[in-house]
C-alpha positions as CSV (number, residue, x, y, z in Angstrom):
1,X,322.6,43.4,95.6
2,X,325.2,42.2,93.0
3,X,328.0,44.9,92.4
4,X,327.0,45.0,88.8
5,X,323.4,46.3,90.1
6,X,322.7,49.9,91.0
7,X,320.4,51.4,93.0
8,X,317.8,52.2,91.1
9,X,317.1,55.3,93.3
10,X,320.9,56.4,93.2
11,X,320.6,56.8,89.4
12,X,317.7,59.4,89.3
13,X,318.8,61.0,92.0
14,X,322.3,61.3,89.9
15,X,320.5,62.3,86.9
16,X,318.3,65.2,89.0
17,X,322.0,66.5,90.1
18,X,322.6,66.0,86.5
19,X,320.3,69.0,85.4
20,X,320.0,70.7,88.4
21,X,323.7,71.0,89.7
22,X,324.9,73.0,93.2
23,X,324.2,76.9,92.8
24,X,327.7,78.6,92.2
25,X,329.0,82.0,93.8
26,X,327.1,85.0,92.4
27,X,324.7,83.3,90.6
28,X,320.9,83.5,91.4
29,X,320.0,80.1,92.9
30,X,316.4,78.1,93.3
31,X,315.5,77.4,96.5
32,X,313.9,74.3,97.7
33,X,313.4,71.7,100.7
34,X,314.2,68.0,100.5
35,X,310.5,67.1,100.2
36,X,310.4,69.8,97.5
37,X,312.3,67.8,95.5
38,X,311.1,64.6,96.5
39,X,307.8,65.8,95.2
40,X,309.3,66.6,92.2
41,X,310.6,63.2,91.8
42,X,307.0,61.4,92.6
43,X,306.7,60.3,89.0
44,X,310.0,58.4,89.1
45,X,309.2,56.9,92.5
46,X,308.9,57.3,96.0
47,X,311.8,59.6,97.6
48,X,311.3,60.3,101.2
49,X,312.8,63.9,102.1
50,X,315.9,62.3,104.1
51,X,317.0,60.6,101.2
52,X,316.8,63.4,99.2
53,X,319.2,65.0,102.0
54,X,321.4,62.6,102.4
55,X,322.6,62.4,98.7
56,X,322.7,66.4,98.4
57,X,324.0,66.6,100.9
58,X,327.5,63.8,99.7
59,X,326.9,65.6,96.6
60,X,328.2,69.1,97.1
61,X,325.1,71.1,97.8
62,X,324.8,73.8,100.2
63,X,322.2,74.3,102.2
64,X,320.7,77.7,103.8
65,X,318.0,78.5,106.2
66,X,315.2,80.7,104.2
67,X,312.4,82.5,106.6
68,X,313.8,79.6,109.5
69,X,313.5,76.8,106.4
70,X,316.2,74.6,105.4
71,X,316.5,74.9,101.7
72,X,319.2,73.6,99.0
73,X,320.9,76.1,96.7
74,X,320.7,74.7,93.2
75,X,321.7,76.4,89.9
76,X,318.8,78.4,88.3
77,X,321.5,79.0,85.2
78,X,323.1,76.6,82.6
79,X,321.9,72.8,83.3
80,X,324.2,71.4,79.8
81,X,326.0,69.6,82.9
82,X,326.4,66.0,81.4
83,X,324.3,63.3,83.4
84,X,326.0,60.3,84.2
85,X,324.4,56.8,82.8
86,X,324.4,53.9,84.1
């Protein structure tokens, strides 16, 4: 891939982070699995749960275990965050 390319999957998974940003102290946060939001994502394109993961994951999210469930906590609150383009 030519540096001057981006990863096409890299730049929705930016723009998801983008209006759905990590869940801060005190706030009331949504909870949901990697193949949650890989679901979500189906009309973009295909997202397997472990990618989902592994950009959360580099991407400041926290994770906690719901009823024995991994799940991401991600801000139910303001989402004016601005969204990177590319």
């Amino acid at each position: 891939m030519n540096k001057d390319q981006v990863d096409w999957k890299i730049v929705i998974l930016s723009r998801w982070v983008g209006e759905y940003p990590p869940a801060k102290e005190g706030e009331e946060p949504i909870l949901k699995d990697s193949q949650e939001i890989a679901n979500d994502l189906m009309g973009a394109g295909e997202f397997t749960a472990d990618e989902v993961s592994m950009f959360l994951a580099t991407s400041g999210y926290k994770i906690i275990f719901d009823g024995g469930y991994p799940k991401w906590l991600i801000s139910g609150g303001d989402n004016t965050k601005i969204i990177k383009e590319y």
